[in-house]
N, C-alpha and C positions, 0 to 999 in steps of 0.2 A: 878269633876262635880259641888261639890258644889262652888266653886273657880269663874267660867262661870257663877253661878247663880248670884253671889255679885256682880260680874264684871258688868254684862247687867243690875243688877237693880240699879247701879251705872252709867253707860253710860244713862239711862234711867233718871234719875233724872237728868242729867248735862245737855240732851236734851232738857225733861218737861221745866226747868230755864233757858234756850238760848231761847227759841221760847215762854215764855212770854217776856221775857227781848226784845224782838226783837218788837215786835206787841205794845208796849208801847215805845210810843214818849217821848223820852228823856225830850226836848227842854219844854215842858207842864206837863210833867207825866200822862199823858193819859187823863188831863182835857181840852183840848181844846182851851182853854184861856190862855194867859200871861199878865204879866204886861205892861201897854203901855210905849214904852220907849221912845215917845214923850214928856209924861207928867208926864214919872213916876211911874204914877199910880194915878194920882189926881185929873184927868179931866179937869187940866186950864194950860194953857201951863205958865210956872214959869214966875213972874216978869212980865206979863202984865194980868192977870186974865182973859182971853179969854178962853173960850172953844175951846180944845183942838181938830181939827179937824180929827184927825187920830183915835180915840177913842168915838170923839161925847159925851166926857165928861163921859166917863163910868169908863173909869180908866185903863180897859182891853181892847186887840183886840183878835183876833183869831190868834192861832198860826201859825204862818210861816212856821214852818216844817214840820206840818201835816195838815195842812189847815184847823182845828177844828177837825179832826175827832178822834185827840186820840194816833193816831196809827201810826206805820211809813209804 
């Protein structure tokens, strides 16, 4: 009996850490945002100081994988 109990609160924890793991976007870490990897990250696209039009000179876009929201 008690053997059952360790078991389930042990399937249950391995659970609980699959389905956060799952619900947070690898790609971002649940923020949303990535580096722009037009510019890097620096807002001017290298070697001719233009603002980076993929970014709007921010540095960051939305992520790809989640589309901002975080999450997959």
């Amino acid at each position: 009996m008690k053997l059952k109990v360790i078991i389930s609160s042990i399937a249950l924890s391995i659970l609980a850490a699959a389905l956060l793991f799952a619900y947070t976007c690898p790609t971002c870490d649940g923020e949303g945002e990535v580096v722009c990897y037009a510019c890097d990250g620096e807002g001017t696209i290298p070697y001719t100081d233009k603002i980076c039009s993929m970014c709007g000179g921010e540095g960051v876009i939305t992520c790809p994988s989640c589309g901002g929201r975080g999450e997959r």
